[in-house]
TIMILO-243000 format. One line per 8 residues: number of its first residue (from 1); their letters; for each residue y, x, z of C-alpha. Coordinates in nm, 4 decimals. Example, Ala and Ser with C-alpha at 12.3 -4.5 7.8 and 13.67 -1.06 7.14 Angstrom:
2
1> AS> -0.4500,1.2300,0.7800; -0.1060,1.3670,0.7140 $
% end
This chain:
386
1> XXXXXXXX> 4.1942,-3.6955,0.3537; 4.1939,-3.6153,-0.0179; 4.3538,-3.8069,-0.2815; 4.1804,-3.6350,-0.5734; 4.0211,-3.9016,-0.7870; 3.7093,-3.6999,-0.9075; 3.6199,-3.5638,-0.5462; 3.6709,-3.9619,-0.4244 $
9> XXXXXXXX> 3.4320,-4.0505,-0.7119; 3.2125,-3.8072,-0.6197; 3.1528,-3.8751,-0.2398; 3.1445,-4.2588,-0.3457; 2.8336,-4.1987,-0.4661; 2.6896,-3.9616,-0.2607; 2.7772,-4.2096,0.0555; 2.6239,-4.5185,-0.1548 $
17> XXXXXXXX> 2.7309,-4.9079,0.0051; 3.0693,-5.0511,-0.1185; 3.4378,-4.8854,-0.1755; 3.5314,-4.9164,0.1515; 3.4837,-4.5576,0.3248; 3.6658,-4.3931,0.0117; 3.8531,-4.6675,-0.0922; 3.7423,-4.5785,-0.4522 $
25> XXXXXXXX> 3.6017,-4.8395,-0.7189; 3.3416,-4.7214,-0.9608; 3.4209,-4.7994,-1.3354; 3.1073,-4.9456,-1.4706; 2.9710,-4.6373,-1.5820; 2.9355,-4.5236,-1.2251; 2.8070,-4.8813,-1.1178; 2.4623,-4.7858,-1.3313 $
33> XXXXXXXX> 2.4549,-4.5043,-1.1586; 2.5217,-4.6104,-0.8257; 2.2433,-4.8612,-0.9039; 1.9696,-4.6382,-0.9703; 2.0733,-4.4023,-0.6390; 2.0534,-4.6942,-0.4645; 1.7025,-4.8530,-0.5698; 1.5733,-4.4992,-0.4048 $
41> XXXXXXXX> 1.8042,-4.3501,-0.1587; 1.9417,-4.6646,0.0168; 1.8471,-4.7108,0.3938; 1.8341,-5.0842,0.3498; 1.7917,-5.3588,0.0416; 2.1220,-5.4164,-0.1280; 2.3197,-5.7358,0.0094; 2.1393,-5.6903,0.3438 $
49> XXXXXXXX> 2.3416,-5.5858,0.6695; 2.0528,-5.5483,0.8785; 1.9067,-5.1945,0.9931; 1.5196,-5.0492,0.9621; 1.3327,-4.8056,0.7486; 1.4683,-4.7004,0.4044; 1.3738,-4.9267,0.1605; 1.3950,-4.9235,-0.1984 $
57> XXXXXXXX> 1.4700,-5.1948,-0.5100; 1.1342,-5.0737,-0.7309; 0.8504,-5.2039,-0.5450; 0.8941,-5.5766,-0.7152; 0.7661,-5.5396,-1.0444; 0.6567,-5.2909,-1.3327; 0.9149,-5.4050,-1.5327; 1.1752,-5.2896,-1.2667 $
65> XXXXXXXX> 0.9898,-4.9618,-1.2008; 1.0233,-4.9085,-1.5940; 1.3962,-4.9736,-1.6318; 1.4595,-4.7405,-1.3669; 1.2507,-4.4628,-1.4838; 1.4765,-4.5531,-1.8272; 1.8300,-4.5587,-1.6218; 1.7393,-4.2280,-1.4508 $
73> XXXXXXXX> 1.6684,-4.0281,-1.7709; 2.0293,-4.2101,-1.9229; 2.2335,-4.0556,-1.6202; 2.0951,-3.7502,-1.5606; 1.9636,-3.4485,-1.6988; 1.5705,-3.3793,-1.6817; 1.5632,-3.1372,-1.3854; 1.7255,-3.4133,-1.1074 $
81> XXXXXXXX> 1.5082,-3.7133,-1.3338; 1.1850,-3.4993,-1.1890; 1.3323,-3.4735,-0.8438; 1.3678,-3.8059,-0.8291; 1.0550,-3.8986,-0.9881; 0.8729,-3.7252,-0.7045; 1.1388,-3.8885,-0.4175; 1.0193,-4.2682,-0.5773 $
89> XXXXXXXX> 0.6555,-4.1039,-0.5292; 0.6708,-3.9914,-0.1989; 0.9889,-4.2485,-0.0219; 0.8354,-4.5373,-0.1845; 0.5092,-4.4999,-0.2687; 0.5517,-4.5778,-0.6352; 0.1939,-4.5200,-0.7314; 0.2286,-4.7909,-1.0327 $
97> XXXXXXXX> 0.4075,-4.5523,-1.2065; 0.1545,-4.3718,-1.1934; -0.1182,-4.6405,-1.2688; -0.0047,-4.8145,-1.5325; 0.0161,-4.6449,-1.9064; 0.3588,-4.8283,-2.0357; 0.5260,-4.6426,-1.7157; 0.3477,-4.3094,-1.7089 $
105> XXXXXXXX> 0.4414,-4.2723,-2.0930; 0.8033,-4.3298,-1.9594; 0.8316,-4.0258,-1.6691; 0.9113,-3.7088,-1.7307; 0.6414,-3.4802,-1.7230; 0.6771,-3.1778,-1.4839; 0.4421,-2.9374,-1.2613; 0.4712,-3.1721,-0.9650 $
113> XXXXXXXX> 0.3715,-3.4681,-1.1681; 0.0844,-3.2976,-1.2862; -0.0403,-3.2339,-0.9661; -0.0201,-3.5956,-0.8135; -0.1632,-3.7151,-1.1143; -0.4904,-3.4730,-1.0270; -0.4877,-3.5787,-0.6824; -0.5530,-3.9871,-0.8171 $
121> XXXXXXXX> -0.7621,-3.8275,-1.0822; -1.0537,-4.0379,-0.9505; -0.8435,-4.3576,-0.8828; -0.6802,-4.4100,-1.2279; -0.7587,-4.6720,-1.4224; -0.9545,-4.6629,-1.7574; -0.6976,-4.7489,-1.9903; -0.4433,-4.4917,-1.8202 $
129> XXXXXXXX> -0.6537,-4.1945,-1.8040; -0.5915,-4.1309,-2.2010; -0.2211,-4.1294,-2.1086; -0.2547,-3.8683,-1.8157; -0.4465,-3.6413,-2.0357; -0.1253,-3.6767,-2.2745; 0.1236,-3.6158,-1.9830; -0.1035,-3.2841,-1.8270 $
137> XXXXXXXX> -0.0893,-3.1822,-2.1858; 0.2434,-3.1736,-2.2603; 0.2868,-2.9921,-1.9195; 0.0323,-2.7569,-1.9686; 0.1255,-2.6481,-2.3590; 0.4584,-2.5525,-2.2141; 0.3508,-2.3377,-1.9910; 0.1073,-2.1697,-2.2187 $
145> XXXXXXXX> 0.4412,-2.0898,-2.4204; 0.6036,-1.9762,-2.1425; 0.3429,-1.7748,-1.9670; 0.0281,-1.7395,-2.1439; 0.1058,-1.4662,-2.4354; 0.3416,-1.2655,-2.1739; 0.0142,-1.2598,-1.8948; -0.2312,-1.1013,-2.2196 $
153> XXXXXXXX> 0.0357,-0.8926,-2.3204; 0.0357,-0.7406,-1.9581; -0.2636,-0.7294,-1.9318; -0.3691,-0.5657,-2.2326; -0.0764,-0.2910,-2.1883; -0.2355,-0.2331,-1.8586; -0.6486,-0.1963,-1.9719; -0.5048,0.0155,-2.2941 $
161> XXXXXXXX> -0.2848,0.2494,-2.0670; -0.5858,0.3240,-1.8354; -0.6856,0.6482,-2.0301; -0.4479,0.8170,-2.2071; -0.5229,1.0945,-2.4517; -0.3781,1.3632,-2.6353; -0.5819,1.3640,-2.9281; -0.5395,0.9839,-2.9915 $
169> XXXXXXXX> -0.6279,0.8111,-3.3402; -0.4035,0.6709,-3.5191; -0.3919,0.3394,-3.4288; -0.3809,0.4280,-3.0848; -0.0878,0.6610,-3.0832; 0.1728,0.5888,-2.8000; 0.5048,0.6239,-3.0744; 0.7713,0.5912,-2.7859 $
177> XXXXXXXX> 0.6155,0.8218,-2.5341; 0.5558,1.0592,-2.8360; 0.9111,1.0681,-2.9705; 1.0625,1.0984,-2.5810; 0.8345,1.4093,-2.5533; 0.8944,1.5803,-2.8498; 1.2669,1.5677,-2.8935; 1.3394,1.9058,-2.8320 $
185> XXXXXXXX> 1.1350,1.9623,-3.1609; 1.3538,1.8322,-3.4116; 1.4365,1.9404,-3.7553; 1.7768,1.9224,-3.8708; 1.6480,2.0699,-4.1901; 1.3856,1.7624,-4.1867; 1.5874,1.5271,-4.0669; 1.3184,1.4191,-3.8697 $
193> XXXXXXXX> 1.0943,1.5277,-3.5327; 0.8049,1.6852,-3.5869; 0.5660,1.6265,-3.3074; 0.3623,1.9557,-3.1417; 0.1507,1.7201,-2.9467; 0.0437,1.3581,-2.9780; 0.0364,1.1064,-2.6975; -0.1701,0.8030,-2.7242 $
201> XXXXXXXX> -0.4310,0.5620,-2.5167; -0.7964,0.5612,-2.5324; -0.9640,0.4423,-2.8039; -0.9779,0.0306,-2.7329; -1.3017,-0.0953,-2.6865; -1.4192,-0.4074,-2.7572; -1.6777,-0.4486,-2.4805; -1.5694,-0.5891,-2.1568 $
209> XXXXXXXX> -1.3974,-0.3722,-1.9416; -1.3394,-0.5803,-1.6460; -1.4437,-0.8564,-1.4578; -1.1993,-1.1323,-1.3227; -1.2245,-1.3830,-1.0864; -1.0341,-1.6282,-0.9963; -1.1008,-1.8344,-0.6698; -0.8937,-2.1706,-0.6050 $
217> XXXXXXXX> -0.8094,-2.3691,-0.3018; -0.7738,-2.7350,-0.4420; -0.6772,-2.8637,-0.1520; -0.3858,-3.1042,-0.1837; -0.1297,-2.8933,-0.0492; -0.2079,-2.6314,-0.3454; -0.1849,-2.8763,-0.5822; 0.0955,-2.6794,-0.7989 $
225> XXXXXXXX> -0.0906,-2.3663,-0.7466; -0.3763,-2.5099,-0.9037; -0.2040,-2.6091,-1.2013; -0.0915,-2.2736,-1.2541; -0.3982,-2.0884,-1.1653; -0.5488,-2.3150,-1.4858; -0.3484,-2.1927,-1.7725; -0.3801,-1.8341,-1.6580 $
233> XXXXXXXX> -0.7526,-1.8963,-1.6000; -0.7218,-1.9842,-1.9566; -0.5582,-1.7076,-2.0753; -0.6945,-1.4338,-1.9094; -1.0291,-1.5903,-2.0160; -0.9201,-1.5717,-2.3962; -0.8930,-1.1605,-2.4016; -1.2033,-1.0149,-2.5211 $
241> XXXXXXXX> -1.1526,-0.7182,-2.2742; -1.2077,-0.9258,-1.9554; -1.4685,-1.1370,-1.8580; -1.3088,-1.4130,-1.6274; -1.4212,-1.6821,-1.4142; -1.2584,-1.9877,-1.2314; -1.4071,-2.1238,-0.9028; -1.2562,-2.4076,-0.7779 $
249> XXXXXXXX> -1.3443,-2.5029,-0.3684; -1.2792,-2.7397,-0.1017; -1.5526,-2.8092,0.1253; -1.7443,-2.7915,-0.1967; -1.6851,-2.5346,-0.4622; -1.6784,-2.6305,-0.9106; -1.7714,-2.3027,-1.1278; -1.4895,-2.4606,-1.4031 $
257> XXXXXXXX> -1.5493,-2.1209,-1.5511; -1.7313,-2.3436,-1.9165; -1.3589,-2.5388,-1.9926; -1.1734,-2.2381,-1.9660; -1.1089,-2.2787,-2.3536; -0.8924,-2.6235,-2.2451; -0.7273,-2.5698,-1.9490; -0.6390,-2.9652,-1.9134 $
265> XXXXXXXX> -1.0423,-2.9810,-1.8848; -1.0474,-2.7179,-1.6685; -0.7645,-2.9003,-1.4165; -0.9495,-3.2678,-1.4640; -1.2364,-3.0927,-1.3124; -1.0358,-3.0079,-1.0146; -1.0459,-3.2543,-0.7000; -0.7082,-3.2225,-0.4826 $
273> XXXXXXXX> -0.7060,-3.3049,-0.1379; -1.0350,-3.1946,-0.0447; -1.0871,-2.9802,0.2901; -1.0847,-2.6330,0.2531; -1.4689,-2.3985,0.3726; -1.3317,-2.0603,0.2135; -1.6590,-1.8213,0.3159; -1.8382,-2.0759,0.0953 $
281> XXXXXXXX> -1.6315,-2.0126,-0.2104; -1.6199,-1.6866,-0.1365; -1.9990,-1.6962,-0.0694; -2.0483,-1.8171,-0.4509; -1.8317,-1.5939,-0.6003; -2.0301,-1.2890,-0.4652; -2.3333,-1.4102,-0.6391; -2.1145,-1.4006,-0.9628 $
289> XXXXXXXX> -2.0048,-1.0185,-0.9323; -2.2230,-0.7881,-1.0894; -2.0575,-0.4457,-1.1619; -1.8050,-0.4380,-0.7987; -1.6288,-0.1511,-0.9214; -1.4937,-0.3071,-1.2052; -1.4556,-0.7270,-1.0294; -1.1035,-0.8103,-0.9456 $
297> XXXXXXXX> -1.1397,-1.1422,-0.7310; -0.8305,-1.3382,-0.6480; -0.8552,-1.5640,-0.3782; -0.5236,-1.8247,-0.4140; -0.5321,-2.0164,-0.1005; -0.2928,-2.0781,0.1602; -0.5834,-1.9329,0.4101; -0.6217,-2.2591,0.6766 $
305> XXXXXXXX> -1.0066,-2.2189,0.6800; -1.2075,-2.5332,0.7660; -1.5155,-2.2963,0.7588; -1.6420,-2.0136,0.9900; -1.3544,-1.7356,1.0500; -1.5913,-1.4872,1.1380; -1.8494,-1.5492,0.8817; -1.5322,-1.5309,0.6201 $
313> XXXXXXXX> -1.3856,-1.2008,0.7318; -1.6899,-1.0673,0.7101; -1.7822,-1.1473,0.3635; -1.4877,-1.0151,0.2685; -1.5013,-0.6829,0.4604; -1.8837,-0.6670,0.2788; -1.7242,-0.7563,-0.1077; -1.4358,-0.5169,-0.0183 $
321> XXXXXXXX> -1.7047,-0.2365,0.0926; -1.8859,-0.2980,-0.2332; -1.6159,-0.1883,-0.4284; -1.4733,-0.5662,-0.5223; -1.0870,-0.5251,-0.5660; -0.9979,-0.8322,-0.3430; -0.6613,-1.0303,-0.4029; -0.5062,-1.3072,-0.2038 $
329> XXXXXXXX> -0.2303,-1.4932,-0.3141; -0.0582,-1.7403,-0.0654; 0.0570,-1.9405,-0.3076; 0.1026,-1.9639,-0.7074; 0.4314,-2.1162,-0.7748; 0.8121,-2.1813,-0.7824; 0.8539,-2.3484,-0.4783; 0.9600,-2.0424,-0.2241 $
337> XXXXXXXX> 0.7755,-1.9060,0.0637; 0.4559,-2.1170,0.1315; 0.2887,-2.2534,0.4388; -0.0284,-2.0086,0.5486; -0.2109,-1.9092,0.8066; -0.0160,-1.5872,0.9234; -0.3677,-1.4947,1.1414; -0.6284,-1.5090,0.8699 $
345> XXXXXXXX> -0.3632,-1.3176,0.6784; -0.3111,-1.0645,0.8863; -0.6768,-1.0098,0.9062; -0.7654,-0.9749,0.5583; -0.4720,-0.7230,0.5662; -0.6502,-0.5174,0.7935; -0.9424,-0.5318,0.5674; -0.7129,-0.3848,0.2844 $
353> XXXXXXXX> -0.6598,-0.6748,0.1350; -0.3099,-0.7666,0.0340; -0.1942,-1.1458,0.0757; 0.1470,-1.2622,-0.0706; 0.2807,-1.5414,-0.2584; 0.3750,-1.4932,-0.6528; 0.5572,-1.7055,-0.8599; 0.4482,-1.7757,-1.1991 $
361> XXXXXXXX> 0.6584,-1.5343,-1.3624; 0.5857,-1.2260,-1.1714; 0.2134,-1.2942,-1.1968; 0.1424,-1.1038,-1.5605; 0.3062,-0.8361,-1.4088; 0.0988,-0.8452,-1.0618; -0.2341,-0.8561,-1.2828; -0.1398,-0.5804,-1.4707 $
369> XXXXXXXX> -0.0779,-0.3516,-1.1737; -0.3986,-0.4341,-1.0165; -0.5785,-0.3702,-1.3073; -0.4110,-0.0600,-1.3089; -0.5263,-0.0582,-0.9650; -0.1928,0.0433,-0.8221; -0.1001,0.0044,-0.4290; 0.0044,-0.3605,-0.4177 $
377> XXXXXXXX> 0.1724,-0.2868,-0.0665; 0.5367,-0.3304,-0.2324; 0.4099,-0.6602,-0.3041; 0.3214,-0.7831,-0.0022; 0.5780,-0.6067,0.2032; 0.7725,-0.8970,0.1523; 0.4996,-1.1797,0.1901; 0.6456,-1.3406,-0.1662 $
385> XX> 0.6888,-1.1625,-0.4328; 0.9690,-1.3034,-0.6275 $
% end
């Protein structure tokens, strides 16, 4: 058995109860610590020595709930404070801290918390609405720093670098492909290269040059998808070069495509936990497409179709015939493979039409390539691209 004090400490509090396993008091630090573990993780209420179902200390009161949210955020640092904000959600059922606007204002904010507080979108009360706007937002403008700039920047490189030209103007003249190809023509006399031949893109246009649209599942086991579908819905929909659209479905399908200025408008407008009829999104969306040759649809859903199978493949097979680049993506997020339905998959693979998960930071880079309309095979050769 070990006698080193820290590694004692340290399985103290991972085994919770009293000293006696490790034979190691906590200082009183520790004790606050202990104390918070325990209001979530312990299998029964403290001072009890009977067995049954895990049961936590925060049900009792708000003001409880509150102190712990409060402890949590003293002892650790904000990554574990969000896994244990969703463990209290989902062990314990700690919807009040999600109903009540003195303990929302206390969590910290995070993908997954946006996406439970869409799925009791309907359910909160008046006066805590304001604050779940505040929360989403916060969320949400941190992505948009993180993502948004990077995913127009992609995709701008990847419109502008569709027609290159060797007589470009001067604004549009490719410097760094330029210099690489004309180093054998320097002047040591000059100092300086002098270029035989320019290399540029087209001349930018300011007319729309393709068509985008996005299709998402919203049902509840998407829910982080869904959040990040909406702020690059938003940002794709904010280049002048694309015209995009955002088509939320369950049974039922939302054209959210008039709030894709706000993306916190355009997630309120979302329903989680819904059922999932994919041919009937898919149905609406080819009503929206209007030049196929230039309409990149991405369908993000995890495939389980509550709809007709048949009906849905064949839509497909028609928008793919049509010339509609079609997308799936399995998933939208940072939480590792995803849960799908490998059949439906595999059929829409048949049809030529590529289905893998992306996380958020690879997705710029997968829009980009099928605007370019490159083979997205490498992509989802690996089901995930990560």
């Amino acid at each position: 058995m070990t006698t080193d004090p820290e590694r004692l400490r340290r399985w103290r509090l991972v085994l919770g109860g009293d000293s006696d396993g490790t034979g190691h008091a906590l200082s009183e630090g520790d004790t606050g610590v202990d104390n918070v573990l325990a209001a979530l993780y312990d299998e029964r209420p403290k001072n009890s020595r009977s067995s049954g179902d895990r049961s936590g200390g925060l049900q009792a009161s708000a003001p409880r709930v509150a102190r712990w949210l409060g402890d949590i955020r003293k002892y650790f640092p904000g990554s574990v404070v969000q896994v244990m904000q969703r463990d209290a959600v989902d062990r314990l059922g700690i919807t009040r801290m999600l109903l009540e606007p003195e303990l929302l204002s206390a969590v910290e904010p995070d993908v997954h918390l946006v996406g439970t507080l869409l799925s009791l979108n309907n359910v909160l009360p008046e006066e805590t609405k304001e604050t779940a706007r505040t929360v989403v937002r916060k969320v949400v403008t941190e992505l948009e720093e993180r993502l948004a700039e990077r995913t127009r920047a992609a995709v701008r490189g990847a419109l502008d670098r569709a027609a290159r030209t060797q007589r470009p103007r001067g604004a549009d003249i490719d410097w760094d492909r330029t210099v690489r190809r004309n180093l054998k023509h320097y002047s040591p006399k000059l100092k300086t290269i002098v270029p035989e031949q320019l290399f540029g893109f087209g001349r930018r246009e300011q007319s729309v040059r393709r068509d985008v649209i996005l299709a998402v599942d919203q049902s509840g086991s998407m829910a982080e998808s869904v959040v990040y579908s909406g702020v690059f819905g938003a940002a794709l929909a904010s280049m002048r070069a694309l015209s995009t659209k955002f088509v939320a479905f369950d049974t039922a399908v939302a054209d959210l495509s008039d709030h894709l200025d706000d993306p916190v408008d355009v997630l309120f407008g979302t329903q989680l936990g819904g059922g999932t009829d994919i041919n009937r999104a898919l149905a609406y969306c080819q009503g929206l497409v209007e030049r196929p040759e230039q309409t990149l649809l991405v369908l993000i859903s995890d495939l389980y179709e509550g709809g007709l199978r048949d009906d849905l493949l064949r839509r497909v097979a028609d928008l793919v015939g049509s010339g509609v680049q079609v997308v799936t993506l399995l998933a939208l997020s940072d939480s590792g493979a995803p849960f799908y339905d490998h059949e439906n998959a595999a059929a829409l693979s048949e049809l030529g039409v590529p289905a893998f998960a992306c996380t958020p930071d690879l997705f710029p880079d997968l829009m980009a390539a099928a605007l370019r309309r490159e083979d997205l095979s490498r992509w989802a050769a690996s089901e995930t691209a990560q």
